[in-house]
C-alpha positions in Angstrom: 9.3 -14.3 9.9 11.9 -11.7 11.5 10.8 -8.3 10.0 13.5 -6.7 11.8 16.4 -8.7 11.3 15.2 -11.3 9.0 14.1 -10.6 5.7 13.9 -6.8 5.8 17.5 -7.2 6.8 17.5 -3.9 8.6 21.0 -4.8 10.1 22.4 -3.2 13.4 21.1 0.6 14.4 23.9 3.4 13.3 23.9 7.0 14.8 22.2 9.4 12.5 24.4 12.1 11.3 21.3 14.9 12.3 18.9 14.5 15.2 15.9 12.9 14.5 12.6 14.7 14.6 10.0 13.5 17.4 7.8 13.8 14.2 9.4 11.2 12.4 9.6 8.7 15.7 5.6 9.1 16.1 5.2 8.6 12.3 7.3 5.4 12.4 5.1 4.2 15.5 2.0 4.9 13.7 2.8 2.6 10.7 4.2 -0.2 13.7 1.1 -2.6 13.2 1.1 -2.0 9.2 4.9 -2.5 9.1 5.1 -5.8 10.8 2.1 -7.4 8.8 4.0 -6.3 5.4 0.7 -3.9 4.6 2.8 -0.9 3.9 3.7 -0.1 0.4 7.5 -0.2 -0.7 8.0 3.3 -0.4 6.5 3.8 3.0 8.1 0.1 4.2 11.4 1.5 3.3 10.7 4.9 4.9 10.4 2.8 8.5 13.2 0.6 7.8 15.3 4.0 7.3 14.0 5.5 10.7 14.6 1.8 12.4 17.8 2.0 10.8 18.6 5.2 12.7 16.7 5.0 15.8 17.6 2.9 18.7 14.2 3.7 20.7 11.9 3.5 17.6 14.0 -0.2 16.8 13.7 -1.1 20.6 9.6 -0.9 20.1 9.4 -2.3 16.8 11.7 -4.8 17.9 9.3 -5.8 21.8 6.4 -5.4 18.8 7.6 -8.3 16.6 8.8 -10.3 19.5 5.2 -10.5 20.9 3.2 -10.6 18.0 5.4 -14.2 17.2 5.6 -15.4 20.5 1.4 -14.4 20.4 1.0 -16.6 17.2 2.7 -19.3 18.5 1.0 -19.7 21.6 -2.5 -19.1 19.4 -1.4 -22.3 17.4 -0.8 -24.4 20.3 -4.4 -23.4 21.8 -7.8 -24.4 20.8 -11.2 -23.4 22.5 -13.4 -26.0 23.9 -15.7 -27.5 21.3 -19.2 -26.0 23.7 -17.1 -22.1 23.4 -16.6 -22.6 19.6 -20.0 -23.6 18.9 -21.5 -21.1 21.3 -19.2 -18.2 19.4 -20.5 -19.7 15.8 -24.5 -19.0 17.2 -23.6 -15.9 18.0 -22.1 -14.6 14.6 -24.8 -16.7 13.1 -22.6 -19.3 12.0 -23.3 -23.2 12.8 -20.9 -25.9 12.0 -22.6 -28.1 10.0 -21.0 -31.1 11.3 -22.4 -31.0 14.2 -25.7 -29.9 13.4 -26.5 -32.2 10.8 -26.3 -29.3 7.9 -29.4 -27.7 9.3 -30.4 -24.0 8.2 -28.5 -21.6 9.8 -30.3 -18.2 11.9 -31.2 -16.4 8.4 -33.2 -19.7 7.2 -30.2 -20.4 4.3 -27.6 -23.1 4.6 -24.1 -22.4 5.7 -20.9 -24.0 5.0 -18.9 -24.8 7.6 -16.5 -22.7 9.3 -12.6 -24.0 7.5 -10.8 -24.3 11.6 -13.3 -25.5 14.0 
């Protein structure tokens, strides 16, 4: 999804009629991460959208943010780990996948389901 220009429908970046605060730019960067996975609360979503609104360097970021994070998740989708890695991983966390180890116990002696992407 677009967060900037899709659904949040932020629209194109007008002049403010005061100077923003440098304040206000780090606040918006702070809540970057938050903002983009739609974790903020509506208040504090439409506080960003506001500042994106107004601020053509705090948009610029936001907008490089989004663009990687999808172009990231697209790439992740396309990319699987060799079965040895994935099992290897599983050990390590103490996970098995019981599929291909016959359903044994796993490291704490109690059966584990299996993992739901292998």
């Amino acid at each position: 999804m677009d967060v900037l220009n899709g659904s949040k429908n932020l629209g194109t970046v007008t002049p403010q009629s005061e100077p923003l605060e440098f304040n206000q730019c780090q606040e918006a960067v702070k809540k970057l991460t938050e903002f983009l996975s739609h974790e903020l609360g509506p208040d504090e979503e439409e506080k960003v959208q506001r500042h994106l609104r107004q601020c053509r360097g705090c948009f610029s970021k936001f907008h490089f943010e989004e663009t990687l994070l999808k172009t990231i998740r697209e790439r992740a989708e396309q990319v699987r780990a060799p079965l040895a890695l994935r099992n290897k991983i599983l050990g390590i966390i103490g996970k098995h996948d019981s599929r291909h180890e016959g359903g044994e116990a796993g490291p704490t002696g109690s059966p584990e389901a299996s993992p739901a992407s292998s």
